[in-house]
N, CA, C and O atoms as a Maestro MAE file, in Angstrom:
{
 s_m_m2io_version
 :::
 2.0.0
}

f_m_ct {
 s_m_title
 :::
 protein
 m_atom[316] {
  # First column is atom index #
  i_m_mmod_type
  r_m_x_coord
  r_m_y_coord
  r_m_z_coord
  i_m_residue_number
  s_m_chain_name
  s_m_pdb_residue_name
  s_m_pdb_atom_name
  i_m_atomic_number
  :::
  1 25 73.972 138.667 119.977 1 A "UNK " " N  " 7
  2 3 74.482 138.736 118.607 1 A "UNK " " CA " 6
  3 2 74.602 140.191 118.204 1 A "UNK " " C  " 6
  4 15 73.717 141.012 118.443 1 A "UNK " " O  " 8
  5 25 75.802 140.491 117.544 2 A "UNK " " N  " 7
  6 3 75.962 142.163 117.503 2 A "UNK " " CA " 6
  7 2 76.075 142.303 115.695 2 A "UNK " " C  " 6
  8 15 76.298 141.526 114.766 2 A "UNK " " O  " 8
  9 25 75.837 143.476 115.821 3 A "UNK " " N  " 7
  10 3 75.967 144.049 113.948 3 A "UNK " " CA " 6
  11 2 76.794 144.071 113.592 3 A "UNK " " C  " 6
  12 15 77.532 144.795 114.261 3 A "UNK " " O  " 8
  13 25 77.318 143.582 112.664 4 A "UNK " " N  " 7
  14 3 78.438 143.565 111.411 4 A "UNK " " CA " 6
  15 2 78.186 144.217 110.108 4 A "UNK " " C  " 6
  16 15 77.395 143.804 109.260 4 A "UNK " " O  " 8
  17 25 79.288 145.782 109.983 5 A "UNK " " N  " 7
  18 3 79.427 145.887 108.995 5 A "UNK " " CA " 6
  19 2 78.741 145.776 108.141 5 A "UNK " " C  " 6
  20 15 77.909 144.932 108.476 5 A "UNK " " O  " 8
  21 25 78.526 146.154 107.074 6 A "UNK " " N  " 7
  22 3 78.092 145.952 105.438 6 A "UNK " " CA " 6
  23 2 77.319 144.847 105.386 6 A "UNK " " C  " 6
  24 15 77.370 144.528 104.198 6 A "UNK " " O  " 8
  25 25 76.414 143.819 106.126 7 A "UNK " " N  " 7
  26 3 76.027 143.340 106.282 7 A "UNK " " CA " 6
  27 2 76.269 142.188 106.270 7 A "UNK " " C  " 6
  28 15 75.542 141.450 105.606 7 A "UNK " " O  " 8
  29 25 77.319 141.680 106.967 8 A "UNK " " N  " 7
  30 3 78.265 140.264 107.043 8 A "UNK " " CA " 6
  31 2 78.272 139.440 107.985 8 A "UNK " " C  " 6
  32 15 78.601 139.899 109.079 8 A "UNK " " O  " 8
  33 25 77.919 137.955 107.906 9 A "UNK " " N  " 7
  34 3 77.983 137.442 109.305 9 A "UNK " " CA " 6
  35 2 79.109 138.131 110.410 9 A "UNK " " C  " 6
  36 15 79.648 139.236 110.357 9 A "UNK " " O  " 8
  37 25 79.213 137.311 111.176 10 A "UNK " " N  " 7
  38 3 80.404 137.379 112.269 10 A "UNK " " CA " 6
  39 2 81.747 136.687 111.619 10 A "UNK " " C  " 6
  40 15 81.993 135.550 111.216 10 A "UNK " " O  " 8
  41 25 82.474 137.866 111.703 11 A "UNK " " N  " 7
  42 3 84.349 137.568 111.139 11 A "UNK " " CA " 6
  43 2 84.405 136.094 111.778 11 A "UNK " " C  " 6
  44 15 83.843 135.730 112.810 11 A "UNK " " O  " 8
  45 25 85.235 135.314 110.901 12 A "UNK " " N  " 7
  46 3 86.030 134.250 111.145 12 A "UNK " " CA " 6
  47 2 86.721 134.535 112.014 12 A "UNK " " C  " 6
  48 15 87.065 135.711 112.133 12 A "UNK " " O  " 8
  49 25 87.258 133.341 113.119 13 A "UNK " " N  " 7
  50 3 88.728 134.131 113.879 13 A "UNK " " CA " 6
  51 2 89.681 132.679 113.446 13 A "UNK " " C  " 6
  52 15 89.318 131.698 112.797 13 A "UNK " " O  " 8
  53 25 90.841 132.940 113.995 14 A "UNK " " N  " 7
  54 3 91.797 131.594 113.648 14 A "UNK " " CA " 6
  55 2 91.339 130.344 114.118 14 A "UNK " " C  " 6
  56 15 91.295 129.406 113.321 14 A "UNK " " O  " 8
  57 25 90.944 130.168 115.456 15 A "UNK " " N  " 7
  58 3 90.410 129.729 116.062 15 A "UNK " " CA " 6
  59 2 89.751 128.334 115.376 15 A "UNK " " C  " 6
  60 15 90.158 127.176 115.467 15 A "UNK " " O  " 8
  61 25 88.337 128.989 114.506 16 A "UNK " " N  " 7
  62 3 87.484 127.976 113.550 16 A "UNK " " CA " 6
  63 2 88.339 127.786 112.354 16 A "UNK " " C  " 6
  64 15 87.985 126.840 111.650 16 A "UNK " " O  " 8
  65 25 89.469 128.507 111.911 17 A "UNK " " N  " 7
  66 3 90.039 128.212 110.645 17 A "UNK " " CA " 6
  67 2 90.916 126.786 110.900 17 A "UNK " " C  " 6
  68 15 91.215 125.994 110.006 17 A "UNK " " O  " 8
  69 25 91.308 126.630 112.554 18 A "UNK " " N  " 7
  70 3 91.923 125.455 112.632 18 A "UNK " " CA " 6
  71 2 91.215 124.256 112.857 18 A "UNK " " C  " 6
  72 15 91.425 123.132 112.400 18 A "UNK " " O  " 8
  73 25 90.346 124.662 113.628 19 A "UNK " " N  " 7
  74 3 89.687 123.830 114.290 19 A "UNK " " CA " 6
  75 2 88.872 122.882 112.838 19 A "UNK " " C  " 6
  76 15 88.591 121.685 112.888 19 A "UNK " " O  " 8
  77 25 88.623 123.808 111.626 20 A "UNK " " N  " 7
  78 3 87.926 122.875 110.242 20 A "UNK " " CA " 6
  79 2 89.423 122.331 109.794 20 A "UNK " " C  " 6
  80 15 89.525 121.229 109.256 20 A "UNK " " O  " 8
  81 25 90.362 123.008 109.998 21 A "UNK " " N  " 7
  82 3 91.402 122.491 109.029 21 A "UNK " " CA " 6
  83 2 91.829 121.092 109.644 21 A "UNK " " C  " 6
  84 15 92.131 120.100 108.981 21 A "UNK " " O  " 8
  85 25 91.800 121.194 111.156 22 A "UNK " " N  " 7
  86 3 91.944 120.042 112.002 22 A "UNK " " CA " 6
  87 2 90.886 118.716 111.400 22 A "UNK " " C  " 6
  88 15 91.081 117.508 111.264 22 A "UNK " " O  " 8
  89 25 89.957 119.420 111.190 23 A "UNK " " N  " 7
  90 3 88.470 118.156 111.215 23 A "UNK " " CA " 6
  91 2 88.704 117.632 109.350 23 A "UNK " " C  " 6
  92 15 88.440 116.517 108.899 23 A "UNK " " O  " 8
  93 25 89.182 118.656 108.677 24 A "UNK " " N  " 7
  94 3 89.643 118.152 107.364 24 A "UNK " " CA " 6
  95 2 90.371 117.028 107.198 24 A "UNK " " C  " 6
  96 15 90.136 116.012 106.545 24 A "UNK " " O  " 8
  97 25 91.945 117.566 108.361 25 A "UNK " " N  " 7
  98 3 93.160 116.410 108.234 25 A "UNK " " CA " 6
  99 2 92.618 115.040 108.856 25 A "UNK " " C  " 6
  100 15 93.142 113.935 108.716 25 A "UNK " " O  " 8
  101 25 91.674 115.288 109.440 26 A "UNK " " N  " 7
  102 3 91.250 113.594 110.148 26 A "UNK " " CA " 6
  103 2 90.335 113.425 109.630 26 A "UNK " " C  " 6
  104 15 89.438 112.955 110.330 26 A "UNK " " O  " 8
  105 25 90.036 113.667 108.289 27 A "UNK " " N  " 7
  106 3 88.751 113.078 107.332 27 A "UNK " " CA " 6
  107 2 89.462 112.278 106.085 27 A "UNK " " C  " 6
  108 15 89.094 111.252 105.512 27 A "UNK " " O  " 8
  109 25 90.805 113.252 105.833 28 A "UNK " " N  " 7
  110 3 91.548 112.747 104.918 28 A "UNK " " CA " 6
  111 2 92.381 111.762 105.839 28 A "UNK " " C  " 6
  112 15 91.633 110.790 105.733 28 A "UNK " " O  " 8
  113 25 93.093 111.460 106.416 29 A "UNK " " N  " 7
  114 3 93.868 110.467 107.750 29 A "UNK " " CA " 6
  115 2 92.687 109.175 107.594 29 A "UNK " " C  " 6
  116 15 93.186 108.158 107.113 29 A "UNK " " O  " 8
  117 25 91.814 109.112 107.790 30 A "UNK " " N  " 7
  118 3 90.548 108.318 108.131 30 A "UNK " " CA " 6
  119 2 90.438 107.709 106.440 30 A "UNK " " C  " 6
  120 15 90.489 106.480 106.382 30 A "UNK " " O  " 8
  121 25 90.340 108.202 105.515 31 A "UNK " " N  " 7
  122 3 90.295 108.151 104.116 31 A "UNK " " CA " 6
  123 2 91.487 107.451 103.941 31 A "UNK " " C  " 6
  124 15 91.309 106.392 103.338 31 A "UNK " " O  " 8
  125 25 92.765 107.701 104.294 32 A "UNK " " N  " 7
  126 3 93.903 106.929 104.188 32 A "UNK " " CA " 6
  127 2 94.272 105.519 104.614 32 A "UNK " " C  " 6
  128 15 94.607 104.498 104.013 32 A "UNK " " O  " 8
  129 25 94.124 105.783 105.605 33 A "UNK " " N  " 7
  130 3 93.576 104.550 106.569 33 A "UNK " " CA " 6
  131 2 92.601 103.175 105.932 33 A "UNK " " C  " 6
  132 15 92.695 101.947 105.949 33 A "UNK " " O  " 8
  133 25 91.799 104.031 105.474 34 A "UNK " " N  " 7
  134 3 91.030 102.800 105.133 34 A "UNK " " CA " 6
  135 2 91.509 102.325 103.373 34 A "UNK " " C  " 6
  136 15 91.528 101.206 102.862 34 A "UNK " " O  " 8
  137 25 91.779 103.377 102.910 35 A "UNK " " N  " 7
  138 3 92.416 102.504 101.468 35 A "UNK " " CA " 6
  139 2 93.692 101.884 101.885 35 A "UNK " " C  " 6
  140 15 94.050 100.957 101.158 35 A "UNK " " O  " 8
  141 25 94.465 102.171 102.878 36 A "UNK " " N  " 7
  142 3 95.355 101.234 103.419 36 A "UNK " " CA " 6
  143 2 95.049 99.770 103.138 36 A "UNK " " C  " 6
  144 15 95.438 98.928 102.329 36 A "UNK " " O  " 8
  145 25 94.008 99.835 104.358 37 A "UNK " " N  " 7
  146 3 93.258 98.227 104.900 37 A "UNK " " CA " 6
  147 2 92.908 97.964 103.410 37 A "UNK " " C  " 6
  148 15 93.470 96.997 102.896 37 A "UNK " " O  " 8
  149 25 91.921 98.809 102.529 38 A "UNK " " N  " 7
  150 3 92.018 97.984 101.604 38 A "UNK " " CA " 6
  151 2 93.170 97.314 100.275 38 A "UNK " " C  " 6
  152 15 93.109 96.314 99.559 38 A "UNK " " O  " 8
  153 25 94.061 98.311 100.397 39 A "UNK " " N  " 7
  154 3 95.403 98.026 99.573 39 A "UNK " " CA " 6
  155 2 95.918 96.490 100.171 39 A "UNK " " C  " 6
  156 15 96.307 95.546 99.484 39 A "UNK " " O  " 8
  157 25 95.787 96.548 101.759 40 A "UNK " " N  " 7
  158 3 96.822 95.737 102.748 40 A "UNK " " CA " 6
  159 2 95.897 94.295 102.387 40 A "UNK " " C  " 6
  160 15 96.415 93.189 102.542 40 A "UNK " " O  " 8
  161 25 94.727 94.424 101.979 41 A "UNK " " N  " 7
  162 3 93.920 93.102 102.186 41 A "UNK " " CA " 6
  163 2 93.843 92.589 100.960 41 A "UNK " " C  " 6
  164 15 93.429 91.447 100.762 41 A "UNK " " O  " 8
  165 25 94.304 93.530 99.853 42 A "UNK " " N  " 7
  166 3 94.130 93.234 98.146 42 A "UNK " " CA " 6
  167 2 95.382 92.478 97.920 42 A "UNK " " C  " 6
  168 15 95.365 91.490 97.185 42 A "UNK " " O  " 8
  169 25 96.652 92.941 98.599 43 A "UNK " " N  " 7
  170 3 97.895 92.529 98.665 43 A "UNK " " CA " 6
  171 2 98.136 91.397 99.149 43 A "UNK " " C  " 6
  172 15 99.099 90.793 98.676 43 A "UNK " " O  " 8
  173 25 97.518 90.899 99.997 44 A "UNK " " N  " 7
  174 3 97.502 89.459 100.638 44 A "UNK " " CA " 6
  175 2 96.550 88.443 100.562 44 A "UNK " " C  " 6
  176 15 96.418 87.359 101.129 44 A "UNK " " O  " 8
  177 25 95.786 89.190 99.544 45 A "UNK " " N  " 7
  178 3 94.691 87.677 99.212 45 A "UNK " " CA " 6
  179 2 95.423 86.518 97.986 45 A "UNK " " C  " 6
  180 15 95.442 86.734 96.775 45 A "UNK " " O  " 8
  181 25 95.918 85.434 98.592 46 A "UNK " " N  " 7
  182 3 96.100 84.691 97.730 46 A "UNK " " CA " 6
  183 2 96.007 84.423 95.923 46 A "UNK " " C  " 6
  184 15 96.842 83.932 95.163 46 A "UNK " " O  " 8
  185 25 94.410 85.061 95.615 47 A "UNK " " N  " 7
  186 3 94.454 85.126 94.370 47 A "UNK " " CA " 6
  187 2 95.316 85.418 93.486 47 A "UNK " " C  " 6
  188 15 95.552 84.958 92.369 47 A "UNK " " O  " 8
  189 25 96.110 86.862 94.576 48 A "UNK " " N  " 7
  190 3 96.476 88.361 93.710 48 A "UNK " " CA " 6
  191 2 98.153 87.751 93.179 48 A "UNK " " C  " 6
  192 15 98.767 88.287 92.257 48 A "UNK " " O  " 8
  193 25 98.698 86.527 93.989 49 A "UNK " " N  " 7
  194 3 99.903 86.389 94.105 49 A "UNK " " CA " 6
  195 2 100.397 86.005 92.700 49 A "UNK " " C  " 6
  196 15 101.511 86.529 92.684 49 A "UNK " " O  " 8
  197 25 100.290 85.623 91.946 50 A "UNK " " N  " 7
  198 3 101.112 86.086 90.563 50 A "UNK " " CA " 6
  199 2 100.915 87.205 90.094 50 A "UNK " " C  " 6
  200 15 101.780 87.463 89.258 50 A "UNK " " O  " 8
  201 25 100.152 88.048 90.232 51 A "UNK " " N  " 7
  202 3 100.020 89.404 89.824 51 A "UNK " " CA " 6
  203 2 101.024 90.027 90.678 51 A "UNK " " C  " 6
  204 15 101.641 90.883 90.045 51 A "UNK " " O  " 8
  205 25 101.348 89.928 91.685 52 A "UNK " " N  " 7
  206 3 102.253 90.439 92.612 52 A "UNK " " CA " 6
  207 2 103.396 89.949 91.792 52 A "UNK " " C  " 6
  208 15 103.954 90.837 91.147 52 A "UNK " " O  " 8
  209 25 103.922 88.634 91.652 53 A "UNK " " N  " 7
  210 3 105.158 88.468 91.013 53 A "UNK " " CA " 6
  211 2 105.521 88.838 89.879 53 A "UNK " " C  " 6
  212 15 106.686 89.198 89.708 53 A "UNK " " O  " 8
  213 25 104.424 88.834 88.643 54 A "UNK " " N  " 7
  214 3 104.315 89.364 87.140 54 A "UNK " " CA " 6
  215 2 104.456 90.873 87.913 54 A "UNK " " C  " 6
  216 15 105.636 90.776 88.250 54 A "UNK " " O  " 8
  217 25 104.018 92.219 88.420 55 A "UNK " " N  " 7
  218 3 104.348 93.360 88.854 55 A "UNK " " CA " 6
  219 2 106.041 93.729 89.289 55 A "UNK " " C  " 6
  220 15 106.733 94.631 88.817 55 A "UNK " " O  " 8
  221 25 106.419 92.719 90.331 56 A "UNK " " N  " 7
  222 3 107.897 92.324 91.034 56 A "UNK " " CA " 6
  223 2 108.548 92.594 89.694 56 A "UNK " " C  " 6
  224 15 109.161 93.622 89.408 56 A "UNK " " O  " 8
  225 25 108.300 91.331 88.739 57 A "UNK " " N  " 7
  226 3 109.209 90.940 87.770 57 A "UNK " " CA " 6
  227 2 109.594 92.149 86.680 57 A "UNK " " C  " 6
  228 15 110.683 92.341 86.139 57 A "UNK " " O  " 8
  229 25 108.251 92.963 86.522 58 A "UNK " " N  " 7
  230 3 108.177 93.757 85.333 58 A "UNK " " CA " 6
  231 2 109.319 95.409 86.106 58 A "UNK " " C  " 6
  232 15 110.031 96.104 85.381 58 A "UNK " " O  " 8
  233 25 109.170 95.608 87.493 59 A "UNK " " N  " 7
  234 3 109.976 96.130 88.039 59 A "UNK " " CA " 6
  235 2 111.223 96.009 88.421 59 A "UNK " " C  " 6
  236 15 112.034 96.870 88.763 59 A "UNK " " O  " 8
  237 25 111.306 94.922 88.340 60 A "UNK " " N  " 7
  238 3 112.839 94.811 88.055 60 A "UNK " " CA " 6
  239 2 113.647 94.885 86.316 60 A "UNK " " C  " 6
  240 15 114.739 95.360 86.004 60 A "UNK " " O  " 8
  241 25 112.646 94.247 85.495 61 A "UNK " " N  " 7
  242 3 112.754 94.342 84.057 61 A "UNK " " CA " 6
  243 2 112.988 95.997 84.016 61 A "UNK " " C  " 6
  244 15 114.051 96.398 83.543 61 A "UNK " " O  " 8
  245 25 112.215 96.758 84.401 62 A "UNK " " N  " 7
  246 3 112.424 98.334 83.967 62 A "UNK " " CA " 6
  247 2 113.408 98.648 84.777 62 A "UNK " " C  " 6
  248 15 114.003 99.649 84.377 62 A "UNK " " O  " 8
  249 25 114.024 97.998 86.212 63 A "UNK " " N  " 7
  250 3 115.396 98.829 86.514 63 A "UNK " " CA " 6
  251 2 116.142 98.400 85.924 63 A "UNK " " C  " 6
  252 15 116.988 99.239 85.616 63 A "UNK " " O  " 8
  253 25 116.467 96.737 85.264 64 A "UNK " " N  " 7
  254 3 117.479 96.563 84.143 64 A "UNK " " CA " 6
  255 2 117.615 97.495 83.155 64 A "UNK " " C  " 6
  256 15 118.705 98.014 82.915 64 A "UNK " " O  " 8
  257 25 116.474 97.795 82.475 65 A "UNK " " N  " 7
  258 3 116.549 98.754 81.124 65 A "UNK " " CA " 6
  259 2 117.302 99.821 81.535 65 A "UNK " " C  " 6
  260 15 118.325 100.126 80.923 65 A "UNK " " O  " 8
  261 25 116.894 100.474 82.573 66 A "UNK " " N  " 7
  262 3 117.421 101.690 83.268 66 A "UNK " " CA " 6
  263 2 119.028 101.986 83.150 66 A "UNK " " C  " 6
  264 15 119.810 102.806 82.669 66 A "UNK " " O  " 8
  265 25 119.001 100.897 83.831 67 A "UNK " " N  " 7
  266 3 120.776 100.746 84.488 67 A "UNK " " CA " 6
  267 2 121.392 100.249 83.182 67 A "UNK " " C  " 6
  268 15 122.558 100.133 83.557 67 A "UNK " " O  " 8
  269 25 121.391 99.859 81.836 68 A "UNK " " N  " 7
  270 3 121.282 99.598 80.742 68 A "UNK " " CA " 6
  271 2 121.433 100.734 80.256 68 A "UNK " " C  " 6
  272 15 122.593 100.874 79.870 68 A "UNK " " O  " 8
  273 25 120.696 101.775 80.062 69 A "UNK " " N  " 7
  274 3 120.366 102.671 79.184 69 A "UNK " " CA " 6
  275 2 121.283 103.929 79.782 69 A "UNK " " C  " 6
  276 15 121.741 104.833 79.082 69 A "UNK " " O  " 8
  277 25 121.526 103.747 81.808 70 A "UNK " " N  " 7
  278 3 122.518 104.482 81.811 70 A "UNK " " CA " 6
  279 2 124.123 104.357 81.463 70 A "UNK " " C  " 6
  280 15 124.929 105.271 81.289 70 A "UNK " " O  " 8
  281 25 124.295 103.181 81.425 71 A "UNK " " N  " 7
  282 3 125.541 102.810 81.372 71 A "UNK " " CA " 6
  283 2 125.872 103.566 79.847 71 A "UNK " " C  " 6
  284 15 126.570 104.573 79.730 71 A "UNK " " O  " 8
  285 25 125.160 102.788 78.643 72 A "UNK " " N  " 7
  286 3 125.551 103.707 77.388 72 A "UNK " " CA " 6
  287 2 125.505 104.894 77.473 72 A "UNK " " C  " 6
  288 15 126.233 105.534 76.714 72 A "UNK " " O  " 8
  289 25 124.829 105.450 78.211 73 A "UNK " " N  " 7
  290 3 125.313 107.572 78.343 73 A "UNK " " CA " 6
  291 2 126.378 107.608 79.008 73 A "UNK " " C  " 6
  292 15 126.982 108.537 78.473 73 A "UNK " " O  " 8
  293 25 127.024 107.215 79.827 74 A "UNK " " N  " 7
  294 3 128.278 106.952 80.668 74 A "UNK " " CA " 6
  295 2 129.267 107.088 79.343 74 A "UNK " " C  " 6
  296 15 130.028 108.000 79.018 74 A "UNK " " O  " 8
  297 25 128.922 105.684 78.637 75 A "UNK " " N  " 7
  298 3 129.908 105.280 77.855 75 A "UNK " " CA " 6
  299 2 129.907 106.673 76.553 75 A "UNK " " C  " 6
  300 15 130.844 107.161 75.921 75 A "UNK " " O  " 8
  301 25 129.141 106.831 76.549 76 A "UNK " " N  " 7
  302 3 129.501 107.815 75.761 76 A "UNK " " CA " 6
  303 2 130.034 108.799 75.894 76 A "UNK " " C  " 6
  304 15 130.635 109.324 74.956 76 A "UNK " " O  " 8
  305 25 129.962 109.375 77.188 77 A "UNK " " N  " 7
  306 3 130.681 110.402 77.485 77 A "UNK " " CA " 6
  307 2 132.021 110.447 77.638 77 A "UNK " " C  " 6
  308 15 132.654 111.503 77.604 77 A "UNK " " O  " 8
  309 25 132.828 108.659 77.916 78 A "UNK " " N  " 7
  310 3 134.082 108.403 78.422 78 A "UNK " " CA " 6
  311 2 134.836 108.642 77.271 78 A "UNK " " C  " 6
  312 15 136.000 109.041 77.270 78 A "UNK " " O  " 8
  313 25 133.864 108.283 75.874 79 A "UNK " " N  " 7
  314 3 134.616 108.782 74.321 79 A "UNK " " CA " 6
  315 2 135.347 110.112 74.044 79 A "UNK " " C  " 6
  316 15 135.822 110.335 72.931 79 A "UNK " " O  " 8
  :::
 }
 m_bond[315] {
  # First column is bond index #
  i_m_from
  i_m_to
  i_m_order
  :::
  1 1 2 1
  2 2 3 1
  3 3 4 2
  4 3 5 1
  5 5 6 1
  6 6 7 1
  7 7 8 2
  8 7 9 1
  9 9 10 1
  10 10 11 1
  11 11 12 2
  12 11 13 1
  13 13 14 1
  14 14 15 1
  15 15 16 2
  16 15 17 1
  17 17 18 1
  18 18 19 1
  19 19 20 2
  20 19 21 1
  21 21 22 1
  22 22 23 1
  23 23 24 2
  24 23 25 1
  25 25 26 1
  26 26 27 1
  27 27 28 2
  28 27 29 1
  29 29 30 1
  30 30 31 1
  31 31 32 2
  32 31 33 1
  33 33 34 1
  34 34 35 1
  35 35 36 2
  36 35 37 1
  37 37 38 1
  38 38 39 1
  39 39 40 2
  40 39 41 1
  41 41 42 1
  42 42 43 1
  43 43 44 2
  44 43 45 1
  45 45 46 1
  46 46 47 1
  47 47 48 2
  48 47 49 1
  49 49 50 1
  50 50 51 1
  51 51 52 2
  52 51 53 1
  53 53 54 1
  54 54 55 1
  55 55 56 2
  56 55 57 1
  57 57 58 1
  58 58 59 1
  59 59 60 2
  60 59 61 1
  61 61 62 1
  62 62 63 1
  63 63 64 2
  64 63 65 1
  65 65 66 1
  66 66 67 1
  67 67 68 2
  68 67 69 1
  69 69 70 1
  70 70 71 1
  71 71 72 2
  72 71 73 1
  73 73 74 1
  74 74 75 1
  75 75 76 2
  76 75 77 1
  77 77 78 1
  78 78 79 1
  79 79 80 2
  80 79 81 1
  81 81 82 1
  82 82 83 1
  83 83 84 2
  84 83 85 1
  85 85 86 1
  86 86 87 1
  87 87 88 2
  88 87 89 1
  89 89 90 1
  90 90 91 1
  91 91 92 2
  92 91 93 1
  93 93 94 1
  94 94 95 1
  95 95 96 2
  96 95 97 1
  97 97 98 1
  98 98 99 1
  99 99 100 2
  100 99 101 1
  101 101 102 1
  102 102 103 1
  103 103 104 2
  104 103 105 1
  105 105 106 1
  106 106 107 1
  107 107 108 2
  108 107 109 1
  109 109 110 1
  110 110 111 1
  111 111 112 2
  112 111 113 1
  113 113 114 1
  114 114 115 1
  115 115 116 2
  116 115 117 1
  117 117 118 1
  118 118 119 1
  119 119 120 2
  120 119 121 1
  121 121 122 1
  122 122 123 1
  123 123 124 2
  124 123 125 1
  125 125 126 1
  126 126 127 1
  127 127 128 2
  128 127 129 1
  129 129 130 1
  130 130 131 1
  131 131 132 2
  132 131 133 1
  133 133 134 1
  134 134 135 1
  135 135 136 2
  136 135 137 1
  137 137 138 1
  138 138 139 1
  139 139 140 2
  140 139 141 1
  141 141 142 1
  142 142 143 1
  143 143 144 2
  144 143 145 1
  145 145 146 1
  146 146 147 1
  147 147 148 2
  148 147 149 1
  149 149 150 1
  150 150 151 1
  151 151 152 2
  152 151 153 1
  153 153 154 1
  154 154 155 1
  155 155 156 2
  156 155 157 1
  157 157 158 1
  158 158 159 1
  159 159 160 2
  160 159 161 1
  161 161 162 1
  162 162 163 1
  163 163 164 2
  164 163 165 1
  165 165 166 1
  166 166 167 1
  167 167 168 2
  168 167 169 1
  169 169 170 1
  170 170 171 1
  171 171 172 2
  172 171 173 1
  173 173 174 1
  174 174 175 1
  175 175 176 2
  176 175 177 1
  177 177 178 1
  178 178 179 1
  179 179 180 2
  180 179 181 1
  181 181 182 1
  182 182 183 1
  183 183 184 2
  184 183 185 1
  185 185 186 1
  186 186 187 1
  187 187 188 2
  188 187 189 1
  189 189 190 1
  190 190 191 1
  191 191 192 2
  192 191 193 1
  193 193 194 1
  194 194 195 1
  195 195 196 2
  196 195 197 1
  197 197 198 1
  198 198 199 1
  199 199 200 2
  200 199 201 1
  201 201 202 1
  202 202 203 1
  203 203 204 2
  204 203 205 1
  205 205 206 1
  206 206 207 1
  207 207 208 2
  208 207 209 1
  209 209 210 1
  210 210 211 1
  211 211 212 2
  212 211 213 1
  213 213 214 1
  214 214 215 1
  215 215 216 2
  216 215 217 1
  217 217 218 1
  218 218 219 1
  219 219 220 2
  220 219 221 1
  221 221 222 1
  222 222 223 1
  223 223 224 2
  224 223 225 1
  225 225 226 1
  226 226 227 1
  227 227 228 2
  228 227 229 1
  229 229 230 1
  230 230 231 1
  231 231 232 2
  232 231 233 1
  233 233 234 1
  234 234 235 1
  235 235 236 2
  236 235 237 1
  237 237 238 1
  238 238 239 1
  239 239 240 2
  240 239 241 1
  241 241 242 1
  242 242 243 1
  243 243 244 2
  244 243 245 1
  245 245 246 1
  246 246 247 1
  247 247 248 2
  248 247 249 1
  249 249 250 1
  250 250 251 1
  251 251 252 2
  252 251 253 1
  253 253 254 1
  254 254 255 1
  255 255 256 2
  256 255 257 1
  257 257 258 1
  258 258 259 1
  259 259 260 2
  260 259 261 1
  261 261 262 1
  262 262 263 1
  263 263 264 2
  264 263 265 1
  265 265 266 1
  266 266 267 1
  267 267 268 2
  268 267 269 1
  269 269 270 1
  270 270 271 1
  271 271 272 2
  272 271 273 1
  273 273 274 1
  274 274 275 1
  275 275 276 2
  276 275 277 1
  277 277 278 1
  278 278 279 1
  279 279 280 2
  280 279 281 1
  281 281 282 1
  282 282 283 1
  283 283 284 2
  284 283 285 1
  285 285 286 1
  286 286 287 1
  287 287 288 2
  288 287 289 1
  289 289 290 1
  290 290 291 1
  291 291 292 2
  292 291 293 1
  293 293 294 1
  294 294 295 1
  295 295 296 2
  296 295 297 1
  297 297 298 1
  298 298 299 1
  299 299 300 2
  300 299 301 1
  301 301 302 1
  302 302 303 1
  303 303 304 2
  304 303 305 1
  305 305 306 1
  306 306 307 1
  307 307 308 2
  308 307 309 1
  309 309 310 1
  310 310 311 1
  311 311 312 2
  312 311 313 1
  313 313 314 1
  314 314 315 1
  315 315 316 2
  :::
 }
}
């Protein structure tokens, strides 16, 4: 082990900057993953299935409004 400077551990090299950034992305990947499974298993439990369709329905209700609300700016502009 050799002396550093002003009294500082041993410099970082790129090396460990990837190697944590690596061990980060597969902590968050792993984190993803599993709220997946749990999204994927919330989504297909029987219970959830009118909530799924009341959600469906209310998303399509807001692209009507949408496509609605663009058409009158259209139209107004054709004035």
């Amino acid at each position: 082990m050799g002396v550093y400077p002003y009294g500082m551990g041993k410099p970082r090299d790129d090396k460990d900057a990837v190697v944590d950034t690596a061990r980060d992305l597969a902590e968050i990947a792993a984190h993803i993953g599993q709220l997946k499974g749990d999204a994927n298993a919330y989504l297909r439990d029987p219970n959830y299935t009118t909530l799924r369709l009341e959600a469906a329905h209310s998303a399509v209700e807001a692209a009507t409004i949408e496509a609605r609300r663009r058409v009158r700016l259209n139209e107004g502009r054709d004035s």
